[in-house]
C-alpha positions as CSV (number, residue, x, y, z in Angstrom):
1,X,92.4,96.1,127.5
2,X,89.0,95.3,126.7
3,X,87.7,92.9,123.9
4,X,86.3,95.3,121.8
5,X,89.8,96.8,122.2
6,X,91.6,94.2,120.8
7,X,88.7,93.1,118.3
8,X,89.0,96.6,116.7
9,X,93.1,96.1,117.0
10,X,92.5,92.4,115.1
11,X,90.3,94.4,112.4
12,X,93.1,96.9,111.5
13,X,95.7,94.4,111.5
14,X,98.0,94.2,108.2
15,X,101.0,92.0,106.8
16,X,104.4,93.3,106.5
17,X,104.4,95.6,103.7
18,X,106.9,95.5,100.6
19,X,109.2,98.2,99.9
20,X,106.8,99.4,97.3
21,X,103.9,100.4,99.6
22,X,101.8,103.3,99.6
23,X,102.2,105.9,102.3
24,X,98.8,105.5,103.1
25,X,99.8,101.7,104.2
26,X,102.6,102.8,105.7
27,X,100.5,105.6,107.8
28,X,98.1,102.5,108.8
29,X,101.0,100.3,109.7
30,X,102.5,103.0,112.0
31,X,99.3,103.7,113.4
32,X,98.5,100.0,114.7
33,X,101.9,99.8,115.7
34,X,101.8,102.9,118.0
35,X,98.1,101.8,119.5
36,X,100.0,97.9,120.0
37,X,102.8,99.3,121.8
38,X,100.3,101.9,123.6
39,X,98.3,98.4,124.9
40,X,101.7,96.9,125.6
41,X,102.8,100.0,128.3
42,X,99.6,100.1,129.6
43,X,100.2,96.5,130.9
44,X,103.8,97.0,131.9
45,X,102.4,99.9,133.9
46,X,100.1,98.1,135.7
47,X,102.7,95.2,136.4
48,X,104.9,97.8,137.5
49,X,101.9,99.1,140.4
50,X,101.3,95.3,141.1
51,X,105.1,94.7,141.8
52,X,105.0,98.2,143.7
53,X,102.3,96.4,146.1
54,X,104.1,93.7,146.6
55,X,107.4,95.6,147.6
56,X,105.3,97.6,149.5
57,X,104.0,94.8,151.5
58,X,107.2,93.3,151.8
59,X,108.7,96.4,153.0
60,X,105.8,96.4,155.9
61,X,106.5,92.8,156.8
62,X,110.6,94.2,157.6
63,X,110.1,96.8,159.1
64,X,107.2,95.2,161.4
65,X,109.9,92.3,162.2
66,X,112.5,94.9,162.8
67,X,110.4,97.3,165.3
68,X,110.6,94.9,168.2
69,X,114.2,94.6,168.3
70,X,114.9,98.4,168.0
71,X,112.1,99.3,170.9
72,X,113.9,96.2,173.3
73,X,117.7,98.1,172.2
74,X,115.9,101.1,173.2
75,X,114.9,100.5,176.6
76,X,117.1,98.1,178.1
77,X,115.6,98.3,181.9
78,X,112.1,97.3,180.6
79,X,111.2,93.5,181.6
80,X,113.3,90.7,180.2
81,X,111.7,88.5,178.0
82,X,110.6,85.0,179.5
83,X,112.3,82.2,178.7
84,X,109.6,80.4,177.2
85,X,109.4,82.6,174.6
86,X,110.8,82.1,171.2
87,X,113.6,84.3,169.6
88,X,112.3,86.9,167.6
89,X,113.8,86.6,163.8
90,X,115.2,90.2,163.1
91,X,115.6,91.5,159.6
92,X,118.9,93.5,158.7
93,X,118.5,96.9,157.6
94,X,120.6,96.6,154.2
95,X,117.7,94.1,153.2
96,X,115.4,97.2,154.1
97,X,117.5,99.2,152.0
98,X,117.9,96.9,149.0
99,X,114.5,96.8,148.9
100,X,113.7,100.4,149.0
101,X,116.2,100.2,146.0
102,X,114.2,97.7,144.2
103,X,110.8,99.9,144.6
104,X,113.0,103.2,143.0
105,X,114.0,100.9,140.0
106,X,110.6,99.9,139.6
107,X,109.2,103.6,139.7
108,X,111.9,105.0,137.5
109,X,111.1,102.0,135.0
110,X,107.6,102.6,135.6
111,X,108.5,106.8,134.6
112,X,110.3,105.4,131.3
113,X,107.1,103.3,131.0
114,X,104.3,106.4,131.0
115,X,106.8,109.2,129.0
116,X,107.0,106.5,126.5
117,X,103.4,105.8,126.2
118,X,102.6,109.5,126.2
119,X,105.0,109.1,123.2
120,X,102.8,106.7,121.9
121,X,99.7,108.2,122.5
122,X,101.0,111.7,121.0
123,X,101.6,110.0,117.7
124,X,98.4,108.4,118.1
125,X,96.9,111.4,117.7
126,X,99.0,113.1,115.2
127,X,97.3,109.8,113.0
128,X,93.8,110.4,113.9
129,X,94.2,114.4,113.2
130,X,95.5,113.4,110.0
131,X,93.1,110.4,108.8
132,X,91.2,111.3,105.3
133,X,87.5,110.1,105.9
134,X,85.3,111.4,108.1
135,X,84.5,107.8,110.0
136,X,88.4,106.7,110.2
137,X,89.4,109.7,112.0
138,X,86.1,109.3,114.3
139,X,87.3,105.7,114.9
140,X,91.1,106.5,115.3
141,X,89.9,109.6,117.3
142,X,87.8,107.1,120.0
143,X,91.0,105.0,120.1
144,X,93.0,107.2,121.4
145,X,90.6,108.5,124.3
146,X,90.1,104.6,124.8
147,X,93.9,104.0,125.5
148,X,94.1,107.6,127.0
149,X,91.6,106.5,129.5
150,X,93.6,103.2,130.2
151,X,96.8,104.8,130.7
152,X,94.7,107.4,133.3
153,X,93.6,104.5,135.2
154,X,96.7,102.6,135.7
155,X,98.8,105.6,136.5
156,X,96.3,106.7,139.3
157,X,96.8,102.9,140.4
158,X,100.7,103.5,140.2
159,X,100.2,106.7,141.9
160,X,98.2,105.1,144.9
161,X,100.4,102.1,145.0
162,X,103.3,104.4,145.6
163,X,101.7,106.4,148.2
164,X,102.2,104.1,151.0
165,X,105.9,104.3,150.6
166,X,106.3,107.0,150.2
167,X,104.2,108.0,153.5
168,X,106.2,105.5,155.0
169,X,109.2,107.2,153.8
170,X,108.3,110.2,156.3
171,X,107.8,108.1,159.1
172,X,110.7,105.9,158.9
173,X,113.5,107.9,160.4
174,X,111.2,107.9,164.1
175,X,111.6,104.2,164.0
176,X,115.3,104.6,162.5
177,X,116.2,106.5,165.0
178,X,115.5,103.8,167.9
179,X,118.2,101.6,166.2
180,X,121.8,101.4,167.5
181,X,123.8,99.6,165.0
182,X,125.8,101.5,162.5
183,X,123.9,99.7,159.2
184,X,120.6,101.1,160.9
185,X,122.3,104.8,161.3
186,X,123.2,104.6,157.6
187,X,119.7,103.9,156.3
188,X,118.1,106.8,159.2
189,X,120.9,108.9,157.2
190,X,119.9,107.3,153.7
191,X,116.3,108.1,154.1
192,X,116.3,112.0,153.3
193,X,117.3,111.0,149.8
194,X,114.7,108.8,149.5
195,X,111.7,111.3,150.5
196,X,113.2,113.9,148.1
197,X,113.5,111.2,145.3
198,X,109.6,110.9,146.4
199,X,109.3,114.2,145.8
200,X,110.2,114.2,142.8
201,X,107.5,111.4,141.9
202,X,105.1,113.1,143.2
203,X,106.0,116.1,140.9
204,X,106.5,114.5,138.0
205,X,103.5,112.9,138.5
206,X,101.5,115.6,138.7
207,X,103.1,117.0,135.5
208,X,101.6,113.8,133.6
209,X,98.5,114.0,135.2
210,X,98.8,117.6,133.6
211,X,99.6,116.6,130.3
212,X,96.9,113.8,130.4
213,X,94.0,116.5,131.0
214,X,95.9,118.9,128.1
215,X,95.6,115.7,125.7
216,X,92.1,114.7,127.1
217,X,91.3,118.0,126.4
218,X,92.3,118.4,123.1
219,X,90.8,115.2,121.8
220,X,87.5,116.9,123.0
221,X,87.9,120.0,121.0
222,X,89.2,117.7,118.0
223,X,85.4,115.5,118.5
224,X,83.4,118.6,118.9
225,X,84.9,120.0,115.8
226,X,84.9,116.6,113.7
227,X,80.8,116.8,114.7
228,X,80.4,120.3,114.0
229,X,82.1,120.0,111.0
230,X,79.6,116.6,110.5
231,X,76.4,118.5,110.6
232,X,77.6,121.5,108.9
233,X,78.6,119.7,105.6
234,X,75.1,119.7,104.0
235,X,74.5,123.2,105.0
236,X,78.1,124.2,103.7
237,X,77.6,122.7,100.4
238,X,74.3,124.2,100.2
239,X,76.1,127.8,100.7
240,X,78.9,126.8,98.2
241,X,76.5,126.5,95.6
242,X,74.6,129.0,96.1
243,X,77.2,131.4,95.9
244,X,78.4,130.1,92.7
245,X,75.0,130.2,91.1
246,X,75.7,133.9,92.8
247,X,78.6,134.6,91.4
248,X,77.7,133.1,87.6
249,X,74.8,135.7,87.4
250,X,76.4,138.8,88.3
251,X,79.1,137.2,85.9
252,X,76.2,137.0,83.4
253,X,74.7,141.0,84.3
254,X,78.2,142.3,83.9
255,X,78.3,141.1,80.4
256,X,75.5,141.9,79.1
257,X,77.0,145.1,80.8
258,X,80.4,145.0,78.7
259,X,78.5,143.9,75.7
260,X,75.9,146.9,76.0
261,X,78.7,149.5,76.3
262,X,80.7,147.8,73.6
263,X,78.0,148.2,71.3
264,X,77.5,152.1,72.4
265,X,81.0,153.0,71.8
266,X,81.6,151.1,68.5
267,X,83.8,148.7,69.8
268,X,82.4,145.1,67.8
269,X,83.4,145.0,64.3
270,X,81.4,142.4,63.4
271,X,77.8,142.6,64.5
272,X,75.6,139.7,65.4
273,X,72.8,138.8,63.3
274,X,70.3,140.5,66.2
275,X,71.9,143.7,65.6
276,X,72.0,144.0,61.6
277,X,68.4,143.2,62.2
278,X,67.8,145.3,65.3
279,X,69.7,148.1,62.8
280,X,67.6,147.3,59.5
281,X,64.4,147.4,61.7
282,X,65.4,150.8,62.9
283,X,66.1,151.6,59.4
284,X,63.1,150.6,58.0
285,X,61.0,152.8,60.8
286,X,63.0,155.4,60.0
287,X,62.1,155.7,56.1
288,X,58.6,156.9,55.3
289,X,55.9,154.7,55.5
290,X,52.5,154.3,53.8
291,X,49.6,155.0,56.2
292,X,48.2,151.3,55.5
293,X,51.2,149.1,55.9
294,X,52.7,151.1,58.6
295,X,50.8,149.1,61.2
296,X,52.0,145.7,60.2
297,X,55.9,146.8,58.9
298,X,56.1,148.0,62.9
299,X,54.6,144.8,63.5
300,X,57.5,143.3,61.4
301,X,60.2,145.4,63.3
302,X,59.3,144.8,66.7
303,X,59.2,140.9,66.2
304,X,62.8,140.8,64.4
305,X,63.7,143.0,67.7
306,X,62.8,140.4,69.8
307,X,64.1,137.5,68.0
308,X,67.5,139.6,67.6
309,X,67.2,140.5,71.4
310,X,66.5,136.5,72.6
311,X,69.4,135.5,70.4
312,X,72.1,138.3,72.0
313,X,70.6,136.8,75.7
314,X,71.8,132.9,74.2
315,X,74.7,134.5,72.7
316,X,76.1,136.0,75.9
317,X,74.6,133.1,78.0
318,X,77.0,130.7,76.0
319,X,79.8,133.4,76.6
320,X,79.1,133.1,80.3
321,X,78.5,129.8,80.8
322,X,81.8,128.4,78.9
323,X,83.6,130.6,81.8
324,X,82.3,128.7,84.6
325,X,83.1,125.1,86.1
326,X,81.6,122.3,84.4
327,X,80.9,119.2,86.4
328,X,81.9,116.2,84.1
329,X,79.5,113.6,84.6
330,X,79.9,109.9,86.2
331,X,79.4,108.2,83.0
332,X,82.9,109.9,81.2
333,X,84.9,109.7,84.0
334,X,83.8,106.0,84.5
335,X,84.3,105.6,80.5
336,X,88.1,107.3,80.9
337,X,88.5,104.6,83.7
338,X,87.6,101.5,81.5
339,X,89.5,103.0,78.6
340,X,92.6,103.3,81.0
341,X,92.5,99.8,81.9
342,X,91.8,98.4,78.5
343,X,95.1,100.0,77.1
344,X,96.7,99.0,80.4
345,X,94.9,95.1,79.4
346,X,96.5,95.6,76.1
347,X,100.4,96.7,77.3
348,X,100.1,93.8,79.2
349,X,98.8,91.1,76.3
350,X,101.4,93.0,74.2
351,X,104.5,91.9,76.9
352,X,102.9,88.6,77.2
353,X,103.4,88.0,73.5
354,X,106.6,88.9,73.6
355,X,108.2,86.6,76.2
356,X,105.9,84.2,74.5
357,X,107.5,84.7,71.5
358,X,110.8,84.7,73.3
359,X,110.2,81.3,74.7
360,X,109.1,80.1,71.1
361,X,112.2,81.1,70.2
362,X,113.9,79.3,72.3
363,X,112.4,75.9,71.6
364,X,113.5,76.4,67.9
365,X,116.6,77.3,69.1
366,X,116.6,74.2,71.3
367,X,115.3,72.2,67.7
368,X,118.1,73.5,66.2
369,X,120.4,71.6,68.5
370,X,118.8,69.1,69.5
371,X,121.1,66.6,66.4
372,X,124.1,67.9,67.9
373,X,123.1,66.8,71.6
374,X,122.0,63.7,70.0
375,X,125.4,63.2,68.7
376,X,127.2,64.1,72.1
377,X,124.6,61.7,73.7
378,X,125.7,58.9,71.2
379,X,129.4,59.5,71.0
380,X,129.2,59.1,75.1
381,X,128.0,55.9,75.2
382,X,130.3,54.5,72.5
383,X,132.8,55.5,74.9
384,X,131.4,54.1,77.8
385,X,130.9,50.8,76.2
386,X,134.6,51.0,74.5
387,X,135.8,51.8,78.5
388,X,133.6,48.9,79.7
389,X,134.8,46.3,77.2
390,X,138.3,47.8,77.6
391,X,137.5,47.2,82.0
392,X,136.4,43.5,81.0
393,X,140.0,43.2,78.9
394,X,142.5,44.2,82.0
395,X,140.5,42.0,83.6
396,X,140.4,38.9,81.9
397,X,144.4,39.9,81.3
398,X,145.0,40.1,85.1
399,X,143.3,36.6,85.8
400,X,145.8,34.8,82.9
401,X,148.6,36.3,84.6
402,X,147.5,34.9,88.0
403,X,146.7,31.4,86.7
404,X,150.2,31.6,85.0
405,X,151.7,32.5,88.1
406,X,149.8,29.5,90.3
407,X,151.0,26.9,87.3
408,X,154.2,28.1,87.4
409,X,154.2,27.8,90.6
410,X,152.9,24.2,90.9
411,X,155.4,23.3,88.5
412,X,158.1,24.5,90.4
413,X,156.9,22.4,93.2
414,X,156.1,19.0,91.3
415,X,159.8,19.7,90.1
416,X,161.6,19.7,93.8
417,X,159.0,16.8,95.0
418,X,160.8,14.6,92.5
419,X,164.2,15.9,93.2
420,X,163.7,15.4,97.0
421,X,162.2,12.3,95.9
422,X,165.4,10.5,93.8
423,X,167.8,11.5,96.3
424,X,166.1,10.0,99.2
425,X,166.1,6.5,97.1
426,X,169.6,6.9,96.0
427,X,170.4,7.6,100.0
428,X,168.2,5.2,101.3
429,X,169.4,2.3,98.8
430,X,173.2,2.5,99.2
């Protein structure tokens, strides 16, 4: 991979996660797992085409060795070889065959290989389709075309890289056919099983190459919806609001529906302030008036109307409005926030205290018994002097008895010196 590839890989990167981690770190860690391992099969697939070459080649180089020999057993009048020439090293056709072995454990490895990054890339997906915010999924979402690409490109490589043989495949058993040995008869008869083992590469190759476009495909339709969606937000949220500004005034025209036709029927019990006016003003038009102040008691009546009429507007605009969404401003949420961590502060002052307090008492504790370890400390070295004093005593015991012993000893000797001594006189004199 690229890079930018593994720069973006670095970026995402996190530490093992505790047992207590969220699921959103969990999601995360799963998802830079699954684009590692993605990068990882990607590699092993092109190792597997460049090891596919090379078998190829080496396939090439065996059968080239092996053609002269089966074209000289297959026309034994043509000219015999001059003597000056060298022998021609021939190749046996079980080497042919293990080989031929070798290139359909690489391909089915290489099969195990791109199921298992399709795998990977599936999940891939399923990560970016389910990302929160607008920009992760756009990044998880270019990720995954990114290693969808990669794995495109080194499939086609596999794919041409196990072309040749499986071209060679079909025209092995003409040159097979030339040989006379029995091993050579068994891989003319063993190449049938290799050309429909081919053919079942190419199938299932294909069928990737199928699924590749389907996922292609539908990572397209996910980034044209994820930019659709993009430049349709404003205008969404534009419509949203206008149709709850909608929906609030025909809330408001239906009650000042409900409250008309309440009013008609009787229904109120206790009538606002605007209607006891709205009633004394009708009321007072209604009793006789003098021809002079009529002019300015209709005056009178018409004003309290209004006043009563602008109050029952505020009235059932109140009503109305307590009945729709508030929006609770930045400020109180931010103030619930700080009150939430200052009692969360607090708890944890309040627990600090206490193992404070624990470890105070403790040290009282340890106060408190600190004479009787003094005592124990005192008493033990009273009795390691009494044991050292008592050490010097066997001591000083043991080297008396010793210098006893050697006395005795030399007395013992002194004591048959003389007695050898007298009777060697008394011998030697008489």
């Amino acid at each position: 991979m690229s890079f930018a590839f593994n720069a973006s890989l670095a970026s995402q990167a996190t530490p093992l996660l505790p047992l207590h981690a969220s699921p959103a770190a969990t999601a995360d860690a799963a998802y830079v797992e699954d684009c590692r391992a993605a990068q990882d099969l990607v590699q092993q697939l092109r190792r597997f085409a460049s090891s596919v070459r090379r078998l190829k080649a080496q396939i090439e180089a065996t059968e080239a060795a092996n053609l002269p020999t089966a074209l000289s057993a297959a026309t034994p009048t043509g000219p015999s070889p001059s003597p000056s020439a060298g022998p021609v090293p021939a190749v046996s056709p079980l080497e042919v065959l293990r080989q031929r072995a070798e290139l359909r454990e690489q391909l089915e490895s290489a099969r195990g290989a791109a199921e298992e990054a399709q795998q990977r890339l599936a999940s891939i997906s399923m990560h970016a389709s389910a990302a929160t915010s607008p920009a992760e999924k756009q990044q998880r979402t270019f990720m995954c075309s990114r290693l969808l690409h990669s794995l495109h490109l080194a499939m086609k490589s596999l794919k041409e890289a196990a072309e040749g043989p499986e071209a060679r495949s079909e025209s092995s058993p003409s040159v097979q056919s030339a040989v006379a040995t029995p091993a050579a008869a068994a891989a003319s008869a063993a190449s049938p099983a290799f050309a429909s083992q081919d053919s079942k590469d190419r199938t299932e190759a294909a069928q990737r190459e199928d699924l590749l476009e389907l996922l292609a495909a539908r990572q397209r339709r996910a980034q044209a919806a994820l930019a659709s969606e993009t430049r349709s937000a404003p205008r969404r949220a534009q419509q949203r609001h206008a149709a709850a500004a909608q929906r609030a005034k025909h809330y408001g025209l239906e009650s000042h529906k409900g409250a008309a036709v309440a009013a008609a029927a009787g229904v109120i019990g206790t009538p606002t302030p605007g209607h006891e006016e709205e009633r004394a003003g009708k009321e007072e038009g209604e009793a006789p008036l003098d021809p002079v102040a009529g002019v300015g008691v209709v005056e009178m009546a018409a004003e309290r109307r209004s006043q009563g009429d602008a109050r029952q507007r505020e009235a059932l605009v109140a009503a109305s409005r307590s009945n729709v969404p508030v929006e609770i401003p930045e400020g109180c949420v931010e103030r619930a926030i700080r009150e939430e961590q200052r009692d969360s502060l607090a708890k944890i002052h309040r627990e600090i205290q206490g193992i404070q307090s624990l470890y105070e008492q403790l040290a009282m504790y340890i106060d408190i018994q600190q004479p009787g370890i003094d005592g124990a400390a005192s008493l033990l070295y009273a009795t390691l002097e009494t044991s050292d004093q008592a050490a010097r005593e066997l001591t000083q015991a043991r080297q008396l008895k010793h210098a006893n012993a050697r006395r005795k000893c030399l007395l013992w000797v002194l004591v048959v010196s003389l007695v050898a001594i007298i009777l060697w006189l008394l011998l030697f004199f008489q």
